[in-house]
C-alpha positions, 0 to 999 in steps of 0.5 A, spaced: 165 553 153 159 551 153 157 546 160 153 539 158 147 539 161 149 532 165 155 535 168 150 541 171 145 536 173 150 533 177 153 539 180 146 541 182 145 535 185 151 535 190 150 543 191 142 541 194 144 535 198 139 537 205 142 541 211 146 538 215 148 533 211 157 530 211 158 531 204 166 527 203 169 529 197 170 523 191 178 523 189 177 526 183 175 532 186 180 532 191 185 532 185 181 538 181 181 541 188 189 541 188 189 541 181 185 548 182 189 551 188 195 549 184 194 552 177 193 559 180 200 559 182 201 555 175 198 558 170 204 563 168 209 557 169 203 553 163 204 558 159 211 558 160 212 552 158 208 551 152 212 557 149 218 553 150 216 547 147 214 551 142 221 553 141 224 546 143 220 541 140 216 541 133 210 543 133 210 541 126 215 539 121 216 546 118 220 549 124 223 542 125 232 541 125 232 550 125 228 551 120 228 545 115 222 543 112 222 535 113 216 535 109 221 535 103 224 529 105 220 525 109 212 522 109 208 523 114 201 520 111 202 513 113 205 512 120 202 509 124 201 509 132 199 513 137 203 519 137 202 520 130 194 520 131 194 523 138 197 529 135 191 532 131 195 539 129 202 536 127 199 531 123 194 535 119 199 541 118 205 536 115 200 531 112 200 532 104 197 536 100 193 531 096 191 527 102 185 525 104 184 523 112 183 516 113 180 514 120 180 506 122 183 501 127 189 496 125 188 495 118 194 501 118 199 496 121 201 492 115 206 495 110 211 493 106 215 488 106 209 483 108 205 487 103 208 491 097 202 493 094 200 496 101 198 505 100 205 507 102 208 504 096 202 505 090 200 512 093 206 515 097 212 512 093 208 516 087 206 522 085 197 520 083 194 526 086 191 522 092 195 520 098 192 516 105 193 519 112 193 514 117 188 516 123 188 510 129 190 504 131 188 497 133 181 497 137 180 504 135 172 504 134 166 508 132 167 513 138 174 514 138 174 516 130 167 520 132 172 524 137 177 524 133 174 526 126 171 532 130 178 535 133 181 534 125 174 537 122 178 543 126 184 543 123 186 547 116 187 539 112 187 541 105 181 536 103 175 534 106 173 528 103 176 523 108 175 515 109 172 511 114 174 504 115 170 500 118 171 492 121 166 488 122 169 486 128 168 492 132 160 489 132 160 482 134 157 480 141 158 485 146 160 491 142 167 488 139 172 492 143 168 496 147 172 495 154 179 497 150 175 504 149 178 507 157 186 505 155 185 508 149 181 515 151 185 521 148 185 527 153 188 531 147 184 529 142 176 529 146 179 536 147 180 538 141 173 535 141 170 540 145 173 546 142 169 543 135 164 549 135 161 546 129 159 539 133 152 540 135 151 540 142 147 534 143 152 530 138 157 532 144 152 530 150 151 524 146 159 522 146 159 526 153 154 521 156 158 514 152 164 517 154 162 516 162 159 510 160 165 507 159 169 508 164 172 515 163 171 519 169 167 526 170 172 529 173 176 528 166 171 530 162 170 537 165 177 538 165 177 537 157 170 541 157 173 546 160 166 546 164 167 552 170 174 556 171 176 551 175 175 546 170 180 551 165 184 551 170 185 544 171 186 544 164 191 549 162 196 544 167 194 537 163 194 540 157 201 542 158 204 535 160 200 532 156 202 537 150 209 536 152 209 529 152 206 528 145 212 532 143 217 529 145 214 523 141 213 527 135 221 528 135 221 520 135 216 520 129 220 524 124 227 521 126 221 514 123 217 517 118 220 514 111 224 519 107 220 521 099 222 517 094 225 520 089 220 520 084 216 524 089 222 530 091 222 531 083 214 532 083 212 529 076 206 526 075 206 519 075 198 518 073 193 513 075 197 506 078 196 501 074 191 497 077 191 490 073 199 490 074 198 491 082 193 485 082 199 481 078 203 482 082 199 481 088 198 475 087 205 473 086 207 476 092 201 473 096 203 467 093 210 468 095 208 470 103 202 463 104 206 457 101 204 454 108 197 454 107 190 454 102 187 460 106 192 465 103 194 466 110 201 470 111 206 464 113 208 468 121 201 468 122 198 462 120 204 458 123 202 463 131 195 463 130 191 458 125 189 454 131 187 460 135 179 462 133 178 469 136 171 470 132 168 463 133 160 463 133 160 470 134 153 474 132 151 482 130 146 482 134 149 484 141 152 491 138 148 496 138 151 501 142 157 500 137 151 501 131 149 507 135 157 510 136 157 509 127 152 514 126 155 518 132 161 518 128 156 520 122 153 525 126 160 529 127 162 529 119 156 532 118 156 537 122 164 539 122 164 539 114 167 532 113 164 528 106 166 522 107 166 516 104 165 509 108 170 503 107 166 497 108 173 492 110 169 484 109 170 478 112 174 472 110 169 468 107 172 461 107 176 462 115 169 464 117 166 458 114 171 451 116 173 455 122 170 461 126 162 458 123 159 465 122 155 462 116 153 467 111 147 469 112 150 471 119 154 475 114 149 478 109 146 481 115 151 486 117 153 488 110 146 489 108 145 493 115 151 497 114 148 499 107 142 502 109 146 505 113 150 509 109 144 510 104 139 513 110 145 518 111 146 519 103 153 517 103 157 514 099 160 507 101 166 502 098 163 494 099 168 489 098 163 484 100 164 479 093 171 479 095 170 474 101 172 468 097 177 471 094 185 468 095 190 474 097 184 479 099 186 478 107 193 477 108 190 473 114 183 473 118 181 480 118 186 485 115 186 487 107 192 483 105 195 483 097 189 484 092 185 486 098 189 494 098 190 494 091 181 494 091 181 499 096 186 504 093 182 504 086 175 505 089 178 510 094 183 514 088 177 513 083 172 516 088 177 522 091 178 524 084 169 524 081 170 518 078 166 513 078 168 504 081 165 498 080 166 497 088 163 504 090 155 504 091 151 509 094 151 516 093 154 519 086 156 511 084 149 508 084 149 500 085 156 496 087 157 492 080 164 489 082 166 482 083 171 478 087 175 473 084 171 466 087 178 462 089 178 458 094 173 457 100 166 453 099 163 457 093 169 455 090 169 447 091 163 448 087 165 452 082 169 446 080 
């Protein structure tokens, strides 16, 4: 594998230090030093122990329970958590024929029963031709989809039409959660990054570098990259362990992963969802779910945190690394043979009015921001930003909630189909002409 030409530099750099010069090895390099003296002896005890996982553990559903395909019995698509991303080859081999890979962050979470309307019940319970399947989890953003795109880009999906959630959130002030990206760094997936031939090598050098900024060490970086036999080495030990350890996890998320409804163990074609209906029902549940409150909160949530404003005043002019790792994101699709298609999740107009105060022109700035975007790379993208005001579209400050699904999963079922939606925009849909439903916040005391 290729060598990023910062880790070579580097490299020279210690390598020409003046004669005579003490030179005391960092800790990194005192455990790849161990690492390299012990992966020798290692290397056949390696490979040993990844053939016995092979036998022991599921490497995908198929050889799962002696043999018995759990894909006729059990859903994959709509787990969410680490394991179920990190484990790119399990994950793409036991996803469903008709999914399509979503990368996002914490809109995943919620499911039923808090909101009946959500994937898992309109797609997964029927058999529509379009299943979602869930990549990520909270505070993943640009550049841990970008890596993550790039490891699946590899695998044998059945579809490389994918979607890309992305939250405003991740672009306030100081980059969103950008220093949550060290405790959620894969070393599985940036692996399978780098064995990505497709991704171009100043894509990689760009991750490579972020990766450093932000706290991930160069040791760890070459390990992944395999940069020198003793990088490889290194490798073949972590990966082992790191391997083993997600396997395990796998045994716990098929004993998780829903069982197939009925209707989906018979095959039979349900057809398109009717959408109309899931919006009545949206309404109807969503009013169920926020009683206590006229935001259209979830009553849990508003009960914990309606006194908590973690967005107040915040802006989307500090947030240029994050703009630069969006297109970074961009960047790796293109290059690894993905198409995808960009979800802009909105904002909740009335609890950013009356209490976070991020007026909206504020607002406006971001959406119109990522449009250009998606326009200058010739990408279809998914804008709710009308559905701001609309009651039941959140289910509380931030994530799609009732109606707010029931939007998403017709833009996405009508896009991956070649149709056509009055919420997509952009290349292949022309302008977005849909509006939400303008019932409640300021717009709608006006209306009045």
């Amino acid at each position: 594998m290729s060598t990023t030409a910062t880790n070579t530099d580097k490299r020279q750099d210690a390598a020409a230090a003046p004669e005579g010069t003490p030179l005391s090895p960092e800790p990194s390099m005192v455990r790849r030093t161990f690492l390299a003296a012990t992966a020798g002896g290692l290397a056949t005890l390696g490979a040993g122990l990844a053939a016995t996982n092979a036998l022991v553990l599921p490497q995908a559903v198929e050889n799962y329970n002696d043999g018995v395909d759990a894909n006729q019995w059990r859903l994959f698509d709509y787990v969410y958590g680490n394991t179920k991303s990190e484990s790119w080859e399990f994950t793409a081999t036991n996803m469903s024929r008709t999914g399509r890979l979503c990368f996002g962050s914490s809109e995943f979470h919620y499911s039923a029963p808090l909101i009946p309307q959500c994937p898992q019940a309109v797609f997964g319970e029927h058999n529509t031709g379009v299943d979602l399947t869930y990549v990520g989890e909270a505070y993943d953003q640009s550049l841990w989809n970008a890596i993550a795109a790039g490891a699946y880009a590899q695998a044998d999906i059945p579809n490389r039409d994918v979607a890309l959630f992305v939250s405003p959130q991740w672009f306030f002030r100081g980059n969103g959660a950008q220093k949550k990206f060290k405790s959620k760094f894969s070393y599985e997936l940036y692996r399978a990054f780098c064995d990505n031939t497709q991704v171009s090598e100043q894509t990689r050098s760009y991750v490579h570098d972020r990766l450093l900024a932000l706290g991930i060490d160069k040791a760890t970086l070459a390990d992944c990259e395999q940069a020198t036999p003793i990088d490889e080495l290194n490798d073949l030990v972590i990966h082992a362990q790191k391997d083993a350890k997600l396997r395990l996890g796998i045994n716990d998320l098929v004993s998780q992963a829903p069982l197939l409804s009925e209707e989906r163990r018979s095959g039979t074609w349900s057809g398109e969802p009717d959408w109309d209906a899931l919006l009545a029902q949206a309404d109807e549940t969503g009013w169920q779910m926020s009683a206590s409150n006229d935001m259209g909160i979830y009553n849990d949530y508003w009960k914990a945190h309606s006194k908590q404003v973690g967005e107040y005043k915040q802006s989307f002019d500090d947030a240029e690394l994050e703009f630069a790792d969006f297109q970074a994101l961009l960047d790796v699709c293109r290059e690894a043979g993905l198409s995808p298609i960009v979800v802009l999740i909105p904002m909740h107009g009335a609890w950013y009015d009356d209490r976070a105060y991020i007026d909206v022109d504020e607002r406006q700035g971001w959406y119109d921001r990522m449009i250009d975007i998606c326009d200058q790379n010739g990408l279809p993208y998914a804008d709710f930003q009308s559905c701001e005001y609309e009651r039941y579209f959140f289910c509380d400050t931030v994530h799609p909630g009732w109606r707010g699904w029931v939007r998403i999963e017709k833009a996405l079922y009508h896009h991956f189909l070649g149709q056509d939606d009055e919420f997509l925009g952009g290349k292949g849909h022309g302008q977005v002409t849909g509006q939400g439903l303008v019932t409640m916040g300021d717009q709608a005391k006006q209306q009045e």
